[in-house]
MARBARO-319889 format. One record per residue (C-alpha): residue in three letters; x, z, y. Coordinates in steps of 0.05 Angstrom, whole numbers, plus 5000, padded with zeros to 4 digits. Example, Ala and Ser with C-alpha at 12.3 -4.5 7.8 and 13.67 -1.06 7.14 Angstrom:
MARBARO-319889
ALA524651564910
SER527351434979
END
This chain:
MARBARO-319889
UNK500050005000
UNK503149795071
UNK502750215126
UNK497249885162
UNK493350015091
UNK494050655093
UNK490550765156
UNK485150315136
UNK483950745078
UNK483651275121
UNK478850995168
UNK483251005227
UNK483850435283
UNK490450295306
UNK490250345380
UNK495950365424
UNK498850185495
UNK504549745511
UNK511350065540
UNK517849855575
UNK522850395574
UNK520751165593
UNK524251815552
UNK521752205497
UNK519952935506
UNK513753425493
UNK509953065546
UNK510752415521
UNK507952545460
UNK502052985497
UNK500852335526
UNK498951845473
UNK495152495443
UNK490752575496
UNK489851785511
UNK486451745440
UNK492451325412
UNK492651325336
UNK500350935346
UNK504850995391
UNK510050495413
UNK517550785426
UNK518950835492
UNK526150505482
UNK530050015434
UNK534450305389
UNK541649985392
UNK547550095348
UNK552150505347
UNK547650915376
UNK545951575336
UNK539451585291
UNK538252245303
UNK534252315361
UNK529651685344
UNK528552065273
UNK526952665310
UNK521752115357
UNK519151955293
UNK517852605266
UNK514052895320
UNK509852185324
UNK508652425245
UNK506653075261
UNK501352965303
UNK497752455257
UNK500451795288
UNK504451225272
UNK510350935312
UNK511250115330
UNK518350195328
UNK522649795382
UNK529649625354
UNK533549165381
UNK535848925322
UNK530148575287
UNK525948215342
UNK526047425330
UNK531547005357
UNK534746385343
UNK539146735288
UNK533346715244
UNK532646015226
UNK540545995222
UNK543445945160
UNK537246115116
UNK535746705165
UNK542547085143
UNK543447475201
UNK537547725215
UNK536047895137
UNK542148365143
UNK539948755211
UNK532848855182
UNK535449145119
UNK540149535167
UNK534049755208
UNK530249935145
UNK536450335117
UNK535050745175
UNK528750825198
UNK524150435152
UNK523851025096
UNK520051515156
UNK512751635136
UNK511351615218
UNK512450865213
UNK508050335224
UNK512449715228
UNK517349465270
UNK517049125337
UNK518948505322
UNK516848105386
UNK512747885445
UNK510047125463
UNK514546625433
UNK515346045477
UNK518645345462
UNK524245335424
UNK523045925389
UNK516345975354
UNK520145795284
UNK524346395300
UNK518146815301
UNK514646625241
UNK521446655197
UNK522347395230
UNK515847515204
UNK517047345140
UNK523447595137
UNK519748265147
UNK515348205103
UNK520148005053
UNK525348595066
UNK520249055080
UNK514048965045
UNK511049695059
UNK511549635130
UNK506649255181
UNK510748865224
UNK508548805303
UNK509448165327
UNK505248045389
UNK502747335407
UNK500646935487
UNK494146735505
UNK491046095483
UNK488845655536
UNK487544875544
UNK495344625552
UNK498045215529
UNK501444885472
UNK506844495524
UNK508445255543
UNK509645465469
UNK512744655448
UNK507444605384
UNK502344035394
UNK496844345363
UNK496345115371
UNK490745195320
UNK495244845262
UNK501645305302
UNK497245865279
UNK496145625214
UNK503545575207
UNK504146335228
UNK499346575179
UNK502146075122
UNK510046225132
UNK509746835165
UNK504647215129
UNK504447715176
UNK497948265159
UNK495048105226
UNK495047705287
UNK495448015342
UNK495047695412
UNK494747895491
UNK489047615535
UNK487947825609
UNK483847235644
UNK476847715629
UNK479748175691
UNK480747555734
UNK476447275788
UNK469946805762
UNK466246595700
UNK471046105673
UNK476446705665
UNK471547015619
UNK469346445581
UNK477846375575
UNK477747075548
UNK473046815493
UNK475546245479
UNK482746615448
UNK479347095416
UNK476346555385
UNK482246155372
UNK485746745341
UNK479347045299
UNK477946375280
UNK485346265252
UNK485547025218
UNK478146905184
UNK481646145161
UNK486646595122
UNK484247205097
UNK487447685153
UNK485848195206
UNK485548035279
UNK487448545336
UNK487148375419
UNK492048715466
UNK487048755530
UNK488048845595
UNK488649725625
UNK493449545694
UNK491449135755
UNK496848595770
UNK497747875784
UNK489847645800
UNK487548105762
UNK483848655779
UNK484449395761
UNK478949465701
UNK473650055710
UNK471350515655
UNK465049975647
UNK471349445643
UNK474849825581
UNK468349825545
UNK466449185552
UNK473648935529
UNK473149345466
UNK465349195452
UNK467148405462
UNK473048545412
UNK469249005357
UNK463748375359
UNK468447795343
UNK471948225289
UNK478048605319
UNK481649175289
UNK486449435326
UNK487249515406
UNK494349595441
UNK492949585517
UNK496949295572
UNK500449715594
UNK501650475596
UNK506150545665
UNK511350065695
UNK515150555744
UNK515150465823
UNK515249795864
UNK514049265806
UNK510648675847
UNK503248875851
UNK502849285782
UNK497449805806
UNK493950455781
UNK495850395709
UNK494651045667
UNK501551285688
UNK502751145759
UNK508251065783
UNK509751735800
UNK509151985728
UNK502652215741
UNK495752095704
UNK490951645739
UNK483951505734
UNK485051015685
UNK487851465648
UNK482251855641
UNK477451185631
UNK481550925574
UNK482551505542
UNK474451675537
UNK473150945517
UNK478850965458
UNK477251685434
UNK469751495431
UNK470550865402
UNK475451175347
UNK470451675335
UNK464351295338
UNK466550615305
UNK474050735277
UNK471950915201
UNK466550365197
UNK470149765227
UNK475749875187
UNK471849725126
UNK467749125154
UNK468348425150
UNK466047865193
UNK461147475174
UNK457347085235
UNK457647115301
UNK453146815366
UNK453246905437
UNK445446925466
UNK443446935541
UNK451146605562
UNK454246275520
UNK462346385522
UNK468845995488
UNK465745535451
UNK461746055411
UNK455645835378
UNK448346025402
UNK443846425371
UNK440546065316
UNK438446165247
UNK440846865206
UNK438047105145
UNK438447845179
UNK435647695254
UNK428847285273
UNK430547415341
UNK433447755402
UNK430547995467
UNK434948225524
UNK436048105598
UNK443148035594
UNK447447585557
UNK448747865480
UNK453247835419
UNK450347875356
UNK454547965291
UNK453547965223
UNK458548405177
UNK459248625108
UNK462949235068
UNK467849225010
UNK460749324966
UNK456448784987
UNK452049225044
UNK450548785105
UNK451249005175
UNK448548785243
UNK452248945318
UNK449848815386
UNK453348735436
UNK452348735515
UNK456148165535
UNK455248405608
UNK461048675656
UNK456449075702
UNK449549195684
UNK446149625631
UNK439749395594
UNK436149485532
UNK435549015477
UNK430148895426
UNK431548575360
UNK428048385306
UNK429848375234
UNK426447975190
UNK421048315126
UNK421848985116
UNK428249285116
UNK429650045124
UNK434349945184
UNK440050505192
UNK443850635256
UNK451450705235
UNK456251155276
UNK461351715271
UNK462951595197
UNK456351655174
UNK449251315187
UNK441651575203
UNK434551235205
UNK434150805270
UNK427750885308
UNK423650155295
UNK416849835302
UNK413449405252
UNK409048765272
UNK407648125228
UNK412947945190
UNK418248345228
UNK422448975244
UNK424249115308
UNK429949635340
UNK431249715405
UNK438249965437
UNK440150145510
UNK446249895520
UNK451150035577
UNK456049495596
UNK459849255535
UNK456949695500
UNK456649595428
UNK451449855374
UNK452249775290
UNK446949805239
UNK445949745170
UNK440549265145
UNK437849415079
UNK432749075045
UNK433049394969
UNK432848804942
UNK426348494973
UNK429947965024
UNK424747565061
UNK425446835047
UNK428046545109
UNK425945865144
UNK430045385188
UNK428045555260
UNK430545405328
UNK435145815372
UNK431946225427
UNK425646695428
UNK418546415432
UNK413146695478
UNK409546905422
UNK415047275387
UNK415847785435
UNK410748205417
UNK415048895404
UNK415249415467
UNK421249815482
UNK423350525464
UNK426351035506
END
């Protein structure tokens, strides 16, 4: 079992902030605690001939307090040296790494990356698989850019959905992983870029049997504007819907004077902010709310209703859901556990405004409202040949729930996408 398995098993979401430089200390570590992190990435690379020691030590306080460590090292993120000579080089430092650190039960994987551009996206997915390969019980973290429309000049592939392929073929890496900031950016076509990566990189995991993770945006820079608490929930509702698994935020702190980085958990002078406190309610509620069921779910469908983002399909046809009713735009997703039970989220696909949402779920099925590690009756309405729920939903907010028909599935017939005048015939809850 890799380490990644493991906290599946345990029903634990890996979530965790990105980190240039910083020390190591008590407060550190009180840090990621009280941000709701469940991994931690080391605050420095470790360089030969540096003593272990103290990143051991790192390590075993990151253990102690029931987290696991992306560990930087300089000696094992992709370069040209790994398509030299059958990879050679950098088969020895990753053994040498692994020597040292990769035994530590407060290990996740190594850092083995960020964003390869031309010239060196071979590099990357032969690191990868030189991890896997040297390493097999470790998750590697290899972090990927934004797709975009004429992104693949940037990165020198000519077709970023077959690069991706390649990445998941060669590098077999456990998970893709990817940054995407364009959702805190000025207008509607930023979001509908934010949707269309996540699709490109769900889309491409789903192709090959693998989990997807997002790294979102938690620090205002560049055109991008400083995310509220109603910001962070909407990025993790949008990811949960498509799929996601794992969350490592951009970024933790930066330090003082770095162009217009702004009002990022840890300011610049060391201190906590009031994203601090945002993110950390949105990623301790969301670990506690969601974290043991998500890890266990699979993807099935998903449709965008009300705005359609990223070349997402509409809201058509599913054997679960006659229909949806909501003033805002929604995402609706179908998902299924390790024994065949089928699952239903809703999504608010709005940045700003609450709203409640009606659905309704086709025949009869006793419809259970899953949260916290467990599940109870949700409150519904019966009319026709339907079962309707009803959820208020702040922004981004996301909702799960088990659909169970005991073996008595409605037969279902081709209709059209949209709601009907005379379908809306259930009344709202408070």
């Amino acid at each position: 079992m890799t380490r990644y398995e493991e906290m599946k098993a345990a029903g634990v979401m890996p979530i965790s902030f990105w980190l240039y430089g910083g020390s190591w200390d008590e407060g550190a570590l009180a840090q990621w605690k009280d941000l709701g992190c469940s991994v931690v990435m080391t605050p420095h690379s470790y360089y030969p001939p540096a003593p272990i020691e103290p990143s051991l030590k790192m390590l075993d306080d990151i253990h102690e307090a029931g987290m696991k460590a992306i560990f930087c090292d300089g000696r094992v993120t992709f370069g040209p040296d790994a398509v030299k000579r059958g990879g050679a080089a950098m088969r020895k430092r990753i053994k040498e790494a692994v020597r040292d650190f990769g035994h530590h039960p407060g290990m996740l994987g190594f850092h083995a990356g960020d964003e390869p551009t031309t010239g060196l996206t071979e590099s990357a997915v032969q690191t990868l698989k030189l991890h896997r390969e040297v390493a097999p019980h470790l998750s590697t973290f290899l972090n990927f850019g934004p797709y975009s429309r004429g992104v693949e000049g940037w990165i020198g592939e000519p077709d970023y959905s077959a690069f991706l392929d390649r990445v998941c073929r060669d590098g077999k890496p456990e998970y893709l992983i990817h940054d995407v900031y364009w959702q805190m950016a000025p207008g509607d076509g930023s979001i509908n870029g934010y949707f269309g990566s996540i699709k490109m990189y769900s889309d491409a995991a789903r192709r090959h049997g693998i989990d997807w993770m997002v790294s979102p945006l938690a620090c205002g820079h560049f055109t991008y504007r400083c995310p509220t608490e109603d910001d962070f929930r909407w990025q993790v509702g949008t990811a949960l819907a498509h799929g996601a698994k794992g969350l490592c935020w951009f970024l933790l702190g930066i330090g003082m004077g770095y162009q217009n980085y702004r009002i990022s958990p840890i300011d610049e002078h060391g201190e906590r902010t009031e994203t601090f406190t945002w993110v950390s309610r949105i990623n301790r509620t969301t670990q506690a709310l969601y974290g043991p069921l998500v890890m266990t779910l699979t993807l099935k469908n998903v449709w965008h209703q009300g705005h359609v983002y990223g070349g997402f399909e509409p809201f058509h046809d599913s054997h679960l859901l006659k229909w949806a009713k909501c003033p805002n735009p929604l995402i609706l997703s179908e998902f299924v556990d390790p024994d065949g039970r089928e699952y239903f989220s809703v999504c608010n696909n709005s940045q700003t405004e609450s709203c409640q949402a009606v659905l309704a779920f086709r025949g009869r099925p006793t419809i259970y409202q899953a949260s916290g590690g467990g599940e109870s009756p949700a409150k519904v309405q019966t009319k026709g040949d339907i079962t309707g729920t009803f959820a208020w939903l702040a922004p981004g907010q996301i909702t799960f729930y088990r659909i169970d028909y005991a073996g008595k599935r409605p037969k279902v017939p081709h209709i059209s996408a949209g709601v009907g005048p005379g379908e809306q015939v259930l009344t709202g809850t408070v």
